[in-house]
Short mmCIF file of the C-alpha atoms (twelve columns), coordinates in Angstrom:
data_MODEL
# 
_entry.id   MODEL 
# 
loop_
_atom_site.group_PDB 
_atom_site.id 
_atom_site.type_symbol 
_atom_site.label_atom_id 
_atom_site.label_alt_id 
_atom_site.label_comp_id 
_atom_site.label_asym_id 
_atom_site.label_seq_id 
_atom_site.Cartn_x 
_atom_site.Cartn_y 
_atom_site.Cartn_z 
_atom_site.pdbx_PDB_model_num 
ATOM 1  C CA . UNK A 1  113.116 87.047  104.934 1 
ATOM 2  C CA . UNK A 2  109.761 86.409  104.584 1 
ATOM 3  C CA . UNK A 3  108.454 82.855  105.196 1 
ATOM 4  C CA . UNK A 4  106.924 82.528  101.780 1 
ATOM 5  C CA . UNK A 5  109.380 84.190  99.985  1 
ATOM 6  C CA . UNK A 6  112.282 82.182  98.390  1 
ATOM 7  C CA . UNK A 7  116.069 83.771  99.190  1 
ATOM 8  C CA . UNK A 8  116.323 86.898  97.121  1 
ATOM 9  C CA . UNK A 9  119.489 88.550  96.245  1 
ATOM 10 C CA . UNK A 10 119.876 92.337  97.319  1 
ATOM 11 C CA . UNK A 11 119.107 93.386  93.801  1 
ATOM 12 C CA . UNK A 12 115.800 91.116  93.509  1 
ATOM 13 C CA . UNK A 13 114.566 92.520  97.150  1 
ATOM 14 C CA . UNK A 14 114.913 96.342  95.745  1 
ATOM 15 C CA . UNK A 15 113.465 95.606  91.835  1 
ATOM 16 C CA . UNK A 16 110.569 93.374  93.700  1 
ATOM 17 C CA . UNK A 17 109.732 96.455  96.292  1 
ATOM 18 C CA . UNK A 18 110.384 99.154  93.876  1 
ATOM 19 C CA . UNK A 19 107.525 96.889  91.554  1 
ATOM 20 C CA . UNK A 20 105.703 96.744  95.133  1 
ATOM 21 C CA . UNK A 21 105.121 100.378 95.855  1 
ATOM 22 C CA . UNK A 22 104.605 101.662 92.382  1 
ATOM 23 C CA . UNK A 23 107.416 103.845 92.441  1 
ATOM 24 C CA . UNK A 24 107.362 106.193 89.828  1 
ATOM 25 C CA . UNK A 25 110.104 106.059 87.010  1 
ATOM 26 C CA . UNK A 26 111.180 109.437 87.808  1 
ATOM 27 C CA . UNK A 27 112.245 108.806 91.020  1 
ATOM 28 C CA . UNK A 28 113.642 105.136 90.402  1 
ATOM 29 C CA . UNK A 29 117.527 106.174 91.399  1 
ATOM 30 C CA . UNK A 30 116.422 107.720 94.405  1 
ATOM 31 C CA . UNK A 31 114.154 104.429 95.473  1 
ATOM 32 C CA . UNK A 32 116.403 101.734 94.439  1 
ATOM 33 C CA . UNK A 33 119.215 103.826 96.614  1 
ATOM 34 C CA . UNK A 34 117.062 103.742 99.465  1 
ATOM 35 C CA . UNK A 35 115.920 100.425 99.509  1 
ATOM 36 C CA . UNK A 36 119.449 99.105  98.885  1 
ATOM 37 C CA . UNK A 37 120.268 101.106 102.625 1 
ATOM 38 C CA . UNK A 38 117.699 99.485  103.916 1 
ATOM 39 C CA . UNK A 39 118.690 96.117  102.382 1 
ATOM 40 C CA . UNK A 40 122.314 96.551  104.034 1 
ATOM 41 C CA . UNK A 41 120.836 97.635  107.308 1 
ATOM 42 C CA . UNK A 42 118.716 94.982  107.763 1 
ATOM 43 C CA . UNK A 43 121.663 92.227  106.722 1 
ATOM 44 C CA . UNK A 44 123.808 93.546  108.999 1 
ATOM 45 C CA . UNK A 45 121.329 93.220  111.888 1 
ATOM 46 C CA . UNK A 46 120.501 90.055  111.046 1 
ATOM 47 C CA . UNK A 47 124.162 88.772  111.050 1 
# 
């Protein structure tokens, strides 16, 4: 996690870097499942 950043739960990581890289609202379902993989990925590494 970043050292600025407060804990975040899955769901506030993915709304905060949807918000982050201006994703269009068209392709919202297909960013927020992305980032979500990429949330999982990188807790299981960390673990």
């Amino acid at each position: 996690m970043a050292g600025r950043e407060p804990e975040l739960s899955d769901e506030q990581l993915v709304d905060l870097v949807g918000r982050l890289l201006g994703c269009p609202e068209d392709e919202a379902l297909l960013v927020g499942a992305r980032l979500r993989y990429a949330v999982e990925a990188f807790r299981e590494e960390a673990e």
